[in-house]
N, C-alpha and C positions, 0 to 999 in steps of 0.2 A: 649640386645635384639634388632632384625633386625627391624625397623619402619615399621607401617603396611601401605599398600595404598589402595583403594578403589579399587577392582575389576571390577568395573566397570566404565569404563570413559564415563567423562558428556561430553555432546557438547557442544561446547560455538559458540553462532553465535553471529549478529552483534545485533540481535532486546536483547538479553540477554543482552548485554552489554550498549548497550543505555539505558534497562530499568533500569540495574542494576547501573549506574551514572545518571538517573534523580531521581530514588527513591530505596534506599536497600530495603523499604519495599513491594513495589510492585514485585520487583523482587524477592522476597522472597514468593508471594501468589504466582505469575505465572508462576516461573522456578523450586521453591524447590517443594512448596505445590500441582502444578498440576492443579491453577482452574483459571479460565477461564467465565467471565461475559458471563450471558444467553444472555440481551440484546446486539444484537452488533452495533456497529458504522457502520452507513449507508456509509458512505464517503468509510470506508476499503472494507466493503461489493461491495459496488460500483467497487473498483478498479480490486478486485479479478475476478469480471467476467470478462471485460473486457480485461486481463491476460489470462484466458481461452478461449476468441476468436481471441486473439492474438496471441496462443500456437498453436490453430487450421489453422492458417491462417500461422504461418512460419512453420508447419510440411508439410500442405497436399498444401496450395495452394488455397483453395476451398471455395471463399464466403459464398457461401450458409452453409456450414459446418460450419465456423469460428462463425456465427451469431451464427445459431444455437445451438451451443456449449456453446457459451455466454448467451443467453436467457436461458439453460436449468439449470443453473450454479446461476441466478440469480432469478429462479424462487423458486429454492433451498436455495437460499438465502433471499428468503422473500424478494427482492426488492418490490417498489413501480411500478405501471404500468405505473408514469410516467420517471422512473429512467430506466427502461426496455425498453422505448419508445427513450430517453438519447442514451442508451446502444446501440442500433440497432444502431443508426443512424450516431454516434461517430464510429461505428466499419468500417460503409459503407463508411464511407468517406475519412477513413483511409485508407482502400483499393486502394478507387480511386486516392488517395496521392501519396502513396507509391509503384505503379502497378509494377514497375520495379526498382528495388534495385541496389546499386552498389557497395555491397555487396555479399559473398558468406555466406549461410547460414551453421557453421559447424556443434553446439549442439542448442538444443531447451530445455528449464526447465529441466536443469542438475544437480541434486544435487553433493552435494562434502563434504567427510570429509576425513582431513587431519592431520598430527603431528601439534599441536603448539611447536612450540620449540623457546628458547631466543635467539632473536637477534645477542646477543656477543659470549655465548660461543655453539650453536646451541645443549643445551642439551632439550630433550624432555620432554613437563612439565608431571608433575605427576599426575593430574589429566584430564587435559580438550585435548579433541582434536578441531579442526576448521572443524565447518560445516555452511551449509547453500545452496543455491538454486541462480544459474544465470538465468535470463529470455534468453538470448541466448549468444551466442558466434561464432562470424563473421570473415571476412576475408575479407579485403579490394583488390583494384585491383595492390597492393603493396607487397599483402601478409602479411602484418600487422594482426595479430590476436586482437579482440575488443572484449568486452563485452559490448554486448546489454541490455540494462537496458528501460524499460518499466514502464512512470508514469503519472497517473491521477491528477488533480490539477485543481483547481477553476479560480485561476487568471497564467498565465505565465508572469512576471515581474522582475524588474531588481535584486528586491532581493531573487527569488527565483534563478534567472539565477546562480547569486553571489555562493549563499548557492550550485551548482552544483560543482564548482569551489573547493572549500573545503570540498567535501564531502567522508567520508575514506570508506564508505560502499563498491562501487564498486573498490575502490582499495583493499580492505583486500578479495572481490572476487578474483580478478587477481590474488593477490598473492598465494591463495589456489590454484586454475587453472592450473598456473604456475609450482605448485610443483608438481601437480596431473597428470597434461600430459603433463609434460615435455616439452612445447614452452615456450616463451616469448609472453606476453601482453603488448602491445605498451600502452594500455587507454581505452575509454569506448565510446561509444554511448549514452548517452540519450534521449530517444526518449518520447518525453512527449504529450500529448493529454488534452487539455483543455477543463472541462465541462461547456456543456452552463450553463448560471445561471437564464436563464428563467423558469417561472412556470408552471404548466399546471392548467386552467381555471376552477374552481370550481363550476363557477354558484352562482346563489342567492336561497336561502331557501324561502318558500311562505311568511314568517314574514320579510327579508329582501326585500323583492320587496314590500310588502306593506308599511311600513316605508319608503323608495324612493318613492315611486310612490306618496305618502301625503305630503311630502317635495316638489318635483315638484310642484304637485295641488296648495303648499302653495305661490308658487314663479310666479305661471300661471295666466297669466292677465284677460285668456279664462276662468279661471279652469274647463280646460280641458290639459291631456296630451296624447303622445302616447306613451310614456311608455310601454315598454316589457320587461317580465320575462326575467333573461340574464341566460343562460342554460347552462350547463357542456359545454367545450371543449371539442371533441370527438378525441379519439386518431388517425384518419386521419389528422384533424386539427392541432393537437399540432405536429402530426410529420413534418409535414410541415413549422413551424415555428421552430424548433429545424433544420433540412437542413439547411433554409436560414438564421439562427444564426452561422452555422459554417462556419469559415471562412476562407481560406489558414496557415494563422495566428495563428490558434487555434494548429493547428500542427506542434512541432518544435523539431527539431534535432540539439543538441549539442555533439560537437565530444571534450572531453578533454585527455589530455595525461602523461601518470603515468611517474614519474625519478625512477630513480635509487632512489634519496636520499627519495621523496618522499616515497615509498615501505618503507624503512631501517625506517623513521617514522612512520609509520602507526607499522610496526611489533613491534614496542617497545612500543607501544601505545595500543596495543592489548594483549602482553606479564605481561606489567604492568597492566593494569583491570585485568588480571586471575593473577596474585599473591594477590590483592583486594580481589578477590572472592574467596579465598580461603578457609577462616578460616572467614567469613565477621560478624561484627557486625552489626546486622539488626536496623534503623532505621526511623523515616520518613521524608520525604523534604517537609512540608507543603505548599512548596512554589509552588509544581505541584500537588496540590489537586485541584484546579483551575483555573490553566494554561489558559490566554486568555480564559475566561467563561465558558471553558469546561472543565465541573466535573470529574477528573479523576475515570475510572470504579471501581477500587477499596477502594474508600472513604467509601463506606456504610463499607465493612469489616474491615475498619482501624478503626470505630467510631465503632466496635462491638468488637475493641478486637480481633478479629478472631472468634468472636464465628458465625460460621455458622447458631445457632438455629434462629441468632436473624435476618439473611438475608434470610430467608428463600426464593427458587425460584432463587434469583439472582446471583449464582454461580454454575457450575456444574466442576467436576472433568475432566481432557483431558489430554493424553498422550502429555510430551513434547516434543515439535519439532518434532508432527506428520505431519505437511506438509511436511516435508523431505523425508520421507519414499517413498518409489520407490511402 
């Protein structure tokens, strides 16, 4: 009897395969099961708008447009007014950075799904094909084709630089790119943007200024002080402090460049995870349930068992690898 296959092939992108080698059990809620934490991580929230005023800004050209796309994106996102306030101000500066590129702009947020196929004997795997989304794709004044790659980050330092160096993500783009329109990609751009990590100004509560203001009195030779209530920062204020916190610095471009042999690693590297993922026995890596003090999203449903009754709220169901869809 002829082996059956699955009439429908799955995508495999690169966030599938990272999830599915830090944890099979995560990648089992998020890639098999469909679901998807209600609360999201403010940092991804964060980056996605600014992604969207950056899609704005290499399609049309058009500040005002670019922002604007960005704030609507993250208003959508339930950002914070001071994460919105962030947002504007990182995108305006970028502009003024970047006014003139030396670059030609070819795609902008191009999705792509391609054959996986092995390395050695190029047969086409049986279940999965290669997908996933470039932020742009360039052309230098050599002619060299780049991929633009677009990321947000807290600190730019020597070991994030490092970790750009080794990273296969924008190589296993290329290599889809590559087979999808027929050029060659020399490497990639990184184009990375630093958020401030200052706050915006809360003010005192009338029980906090009185507690100060008695501690004063208690320290006052007069007792007497002048002491005043210290009052929210207003968002003209803090945007102004968020401007003069960014700094040439905060904006950096790393241009790295793919081999031959590199690519030929990355595809056996990507060949071999989907023969893993094939047939996979689901289990967990406790060791990224709390990865550097943050609670991986799916811990509540790992300590239920899967039982949804008992997470009630903090999961909903979501097409996969619907940001890909055109």
């Amino acid at each position: 009897m002829a082996k059956l296959f699955p009439t429908t092939r799955k995508e495999l992108t690169h966030s599938a395969m990272q999830c599915f080698n830090d944890c099979r059990m995560k990648y089992h809620w998020r890639y098999e099961c469909g679901l998807v934490p209600t609360e999201k991580i403010q940092a991804l929230e964060f980056g996605s708008a600014f992604h969207k005023g950056l899609e704005f800004w290499f399609k049309y050209g058009i500040q005002d447009a670019a922002i604007g796309a960005a704030l609507g994106d993250a208003e959508e996102r339930r950002l914070t007014v001071e994460d919105q306030i962030k947002l504007e101000c990182m995108l305006t500066q970028y502009m003024e950075t970047y006014d003139h590129e030396n670059f030609t702009v070819v795609e902008v947020e191009k999705p792509f799904r391609v054959e996986l196929r092995n390395p050695k004997s190029g047969r086409r795997s049986q279940l999965f094909d290669h997908s996933g989304k470039i932020d742009g794709l360039v052309q230098d004044t050599n002619g060299n084709y780049l991929i633009l790659e677009h990321k947000t980050t807290s600190d730019i330092n020597d070991a994030y630089r490092k970790r750009i160096l080794i990273d296969a993500q924008i190589c296993e783009y290329a290599i889809a790119i590559e087979r999808m329109m027929g050029i060659t990609i020399a490497g990639a751009i990184y184009d990375v943007a630093e958020k401030p990590r200052i706050k915006m100004k809360q003010g005192e509560t009338d029980e906090e200024f009185e507690a100060r203001k008695a501690e004063l009195l208690a320290k006052s030779k007069t007792g007497k002080t002048t002491a005043k209530k210290q009052e929210p920062e207003t968002g003209e204020e803090f945007k102004a402090r968020v401007m003069a916190a960014l700094k040439p610095e905060s904006f950096q471009r790393f241009t790295v460049l793919f081999g031959i042999e590199q690519k030929k690693e990355i595809m056996t590297e990507m060949w071999s995870i989907s023969q893993d993922m094939k047939a996979p026995k689901m289990y967990k890596n406790t060791g990224m349930c709390a990865k550097t003090g943050m609670e991986c999203p799916y811990l509540d449903l790992c300590r239920a068992k899967g039982d949804l009754s008992m997470c009630e709220g903090k999961y909903e169901s979501r097409k996969v690898n619907e940001e890909l869809e055109v």
